[in-house]
C-alpha positions, 0 to 999 in steps of 0.5 A: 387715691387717698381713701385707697391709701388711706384703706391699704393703711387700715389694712395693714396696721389691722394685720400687724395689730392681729399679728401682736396680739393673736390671743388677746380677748378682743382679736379672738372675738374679732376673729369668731365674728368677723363676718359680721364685722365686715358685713356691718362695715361695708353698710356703713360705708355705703351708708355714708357715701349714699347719704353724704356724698352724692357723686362718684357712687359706682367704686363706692357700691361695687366695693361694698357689695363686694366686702357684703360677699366676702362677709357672708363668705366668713359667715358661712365658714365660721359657722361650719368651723363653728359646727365641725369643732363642736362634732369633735369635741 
């Protein structure tokens, strides 16, 4: 119950840090490889609980597989976005 507290909070000060500082050097390479941010720290969350924590993996695993998806979804997006802009340009 902490550690999805503790996720919803991480969550939200992510948006309103995003929401501030939209055109800020850091958030605009934050956004181009997002999807690599998520992939990276999903694996490490699974990583730590694996290697640490030895009880109650399943919540743990399912929820890493799916930010690992999500991930890759934004992998995909962001290089066809990627691609088409560069088309029109």
């Amino acid at each position: 119950m902490l550690l999805s507290i503790a996720i919803l909070l991480i969550i939200w000060g992510a948006y309103l840090i995003g929401k501030k500082y939209k055109d800020s050097l850091l958030i605009s390479y934050g956004r181009r490889k997002r999807g690599m941010i998520i992939i990276a720290s999903s694996v490490l969350l699974l990583s730590f609980f694996v290697f640490v924590k030895n009880e109650g993996l399943f919540p743990v695993v399912l929820f890493s597989i799916l930010l690992i998806g999500l991930g890759i979804y934004y992998l995909i997006h962001d290089s066809k976005r990627d691609s088409e802009g560069r088309k029109e340009k």
